[in-house]
Rosetta silent file (secondary structure, phi, psi, omega in degrees, C-alpha in Angstrom):
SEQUENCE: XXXXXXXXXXXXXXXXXXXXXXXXXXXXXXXXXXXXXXXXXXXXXXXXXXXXXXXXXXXXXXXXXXXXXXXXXXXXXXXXX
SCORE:     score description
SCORE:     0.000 S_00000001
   1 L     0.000  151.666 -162.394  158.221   74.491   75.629 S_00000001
   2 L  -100.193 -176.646 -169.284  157.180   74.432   71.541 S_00000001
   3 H   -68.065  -43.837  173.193  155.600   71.690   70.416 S_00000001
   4 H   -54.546  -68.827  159.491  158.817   70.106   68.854 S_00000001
   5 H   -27.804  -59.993  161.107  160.552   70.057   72.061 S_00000001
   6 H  -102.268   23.522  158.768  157.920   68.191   73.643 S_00000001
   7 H  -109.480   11.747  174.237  157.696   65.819   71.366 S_00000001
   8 H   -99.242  -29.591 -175.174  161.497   65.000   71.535 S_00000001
   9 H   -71.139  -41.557 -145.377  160.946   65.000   75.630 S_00000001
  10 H   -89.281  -51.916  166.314  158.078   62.563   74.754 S_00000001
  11 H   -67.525  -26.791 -170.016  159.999   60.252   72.773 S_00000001
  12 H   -76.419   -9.374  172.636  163.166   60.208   74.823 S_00000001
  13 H   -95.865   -7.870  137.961  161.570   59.114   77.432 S_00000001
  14 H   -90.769  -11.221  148.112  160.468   55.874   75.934 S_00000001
  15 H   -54.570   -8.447 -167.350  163.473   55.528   74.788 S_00000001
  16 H   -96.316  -49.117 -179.019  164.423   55.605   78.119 S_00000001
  17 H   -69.279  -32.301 -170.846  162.261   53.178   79.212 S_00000001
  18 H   -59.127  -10.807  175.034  162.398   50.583   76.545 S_00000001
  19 H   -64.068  -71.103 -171.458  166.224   50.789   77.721 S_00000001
  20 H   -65.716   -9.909 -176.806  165.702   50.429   80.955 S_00000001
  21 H  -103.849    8.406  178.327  163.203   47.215   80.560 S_00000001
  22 H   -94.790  -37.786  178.398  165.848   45.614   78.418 S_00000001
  23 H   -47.452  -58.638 -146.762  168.285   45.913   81.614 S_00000001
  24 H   -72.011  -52.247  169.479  165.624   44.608   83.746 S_00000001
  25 H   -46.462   -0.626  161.839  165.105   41.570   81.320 S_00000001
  26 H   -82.235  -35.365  178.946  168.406   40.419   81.679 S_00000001
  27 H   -85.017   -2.184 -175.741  167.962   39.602   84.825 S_00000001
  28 L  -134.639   47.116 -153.405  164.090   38.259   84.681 S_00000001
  29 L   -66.244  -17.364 -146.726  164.132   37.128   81.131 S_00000001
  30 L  -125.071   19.469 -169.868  161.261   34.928   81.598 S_00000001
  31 L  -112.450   89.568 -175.345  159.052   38.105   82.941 S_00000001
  32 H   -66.568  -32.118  165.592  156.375   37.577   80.553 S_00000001
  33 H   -43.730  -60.434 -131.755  154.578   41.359   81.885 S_00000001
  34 H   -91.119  -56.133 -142.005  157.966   43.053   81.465 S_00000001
  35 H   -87.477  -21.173 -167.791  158.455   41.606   77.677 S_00000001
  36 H   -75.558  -66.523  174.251  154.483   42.433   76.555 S_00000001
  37 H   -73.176  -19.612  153.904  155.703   46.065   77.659 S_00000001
  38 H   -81.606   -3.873  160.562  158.752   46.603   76.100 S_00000001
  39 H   -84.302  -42.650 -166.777  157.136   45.774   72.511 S_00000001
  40 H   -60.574  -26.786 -166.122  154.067   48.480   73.574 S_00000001
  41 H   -96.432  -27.736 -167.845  156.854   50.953   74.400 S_00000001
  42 H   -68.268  -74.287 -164.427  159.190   49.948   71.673 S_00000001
  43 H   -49.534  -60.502 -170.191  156.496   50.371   68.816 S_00000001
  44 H   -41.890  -14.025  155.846  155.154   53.406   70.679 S_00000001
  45 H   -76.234  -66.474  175.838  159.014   55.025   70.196 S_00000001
  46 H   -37.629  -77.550 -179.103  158.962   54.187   66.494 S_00000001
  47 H   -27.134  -47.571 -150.297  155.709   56.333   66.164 S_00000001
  48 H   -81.837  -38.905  177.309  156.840   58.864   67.881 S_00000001
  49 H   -71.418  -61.537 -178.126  160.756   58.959   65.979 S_00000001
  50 H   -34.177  -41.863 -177.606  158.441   58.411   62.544 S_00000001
  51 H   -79.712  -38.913  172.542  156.324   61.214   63.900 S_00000001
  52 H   -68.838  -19.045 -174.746  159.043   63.793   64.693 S_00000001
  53 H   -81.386  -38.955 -141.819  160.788   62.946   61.151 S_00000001
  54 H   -86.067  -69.516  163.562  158.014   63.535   59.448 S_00000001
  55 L   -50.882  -13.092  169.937  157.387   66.934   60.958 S_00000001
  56 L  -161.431   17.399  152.885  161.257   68.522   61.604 S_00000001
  57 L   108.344  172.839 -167.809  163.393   66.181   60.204 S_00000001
  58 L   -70.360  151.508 -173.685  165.626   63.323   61.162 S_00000001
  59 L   -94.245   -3.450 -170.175  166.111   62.276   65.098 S_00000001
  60 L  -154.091  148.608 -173.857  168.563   59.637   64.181 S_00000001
  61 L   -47.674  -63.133 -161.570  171.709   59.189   61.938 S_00000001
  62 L  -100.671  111.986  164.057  170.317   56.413   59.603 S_00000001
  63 L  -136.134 -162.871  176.016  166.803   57.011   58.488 S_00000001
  64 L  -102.793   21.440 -121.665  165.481   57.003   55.144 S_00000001
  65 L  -109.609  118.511  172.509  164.582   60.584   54.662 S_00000001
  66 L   -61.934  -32.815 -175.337  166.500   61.759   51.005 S_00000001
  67 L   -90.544   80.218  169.325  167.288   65.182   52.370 S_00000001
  68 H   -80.429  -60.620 -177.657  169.526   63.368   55.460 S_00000001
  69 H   -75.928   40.412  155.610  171.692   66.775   55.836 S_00000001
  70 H   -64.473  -11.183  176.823  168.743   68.971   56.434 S_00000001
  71 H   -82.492   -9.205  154.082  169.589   69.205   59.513 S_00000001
  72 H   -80.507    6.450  171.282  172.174   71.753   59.532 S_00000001
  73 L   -62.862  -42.724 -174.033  169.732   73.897   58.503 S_00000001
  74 L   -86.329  139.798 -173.888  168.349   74.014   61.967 S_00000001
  75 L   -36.979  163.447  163.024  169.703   76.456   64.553 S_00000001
  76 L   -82.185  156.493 -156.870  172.426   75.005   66.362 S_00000001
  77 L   -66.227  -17.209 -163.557  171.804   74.287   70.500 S_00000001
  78 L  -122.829   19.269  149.489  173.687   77.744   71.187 S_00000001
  79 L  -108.809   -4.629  149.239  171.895   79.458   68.651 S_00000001
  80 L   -38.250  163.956 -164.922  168.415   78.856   70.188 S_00000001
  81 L  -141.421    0.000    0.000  166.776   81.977   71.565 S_00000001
């Protein structure tokens, strides 16, 4: 796995989580633990998208990045190799 790759594995999976702790906070909203860790995971996903931009470009439609269609530049999923 390259380096890119696992740092797209690496963010999606707090993306995953901070997702999954906003579900749990609907139902425990007052789960003071729960809310302390979705901002640690939350910022910790910004680095990580900020970090991935900086090095191969954008991970998400609206960033700030002037070259926004660079990204057809990059193989396409069924032209990896």
């Amino acid at each position: 796995m390259s380096s890119k790759e696992m740092l797209l594995k690496k963010l999606s999976s707090y993306k995953f989580a901070v997702h999954e702790l906003k579900l749990f906070l609907d139902t425990h909203p007052k789960d003071k633990e729960t809310m302390k860790k979705l901002k640690e995971y939350e910022e910790k996903a910004r680095e990580l998208s900020d970090e991935y931009e900086e090095k191969y470009g954008p991970v998400k439609r609206k960033n700030n990045n002037t070259e926004y269609w660079s990204w057809v530049n990059d193989p396409w999923p069924w032209e990896a190799q």
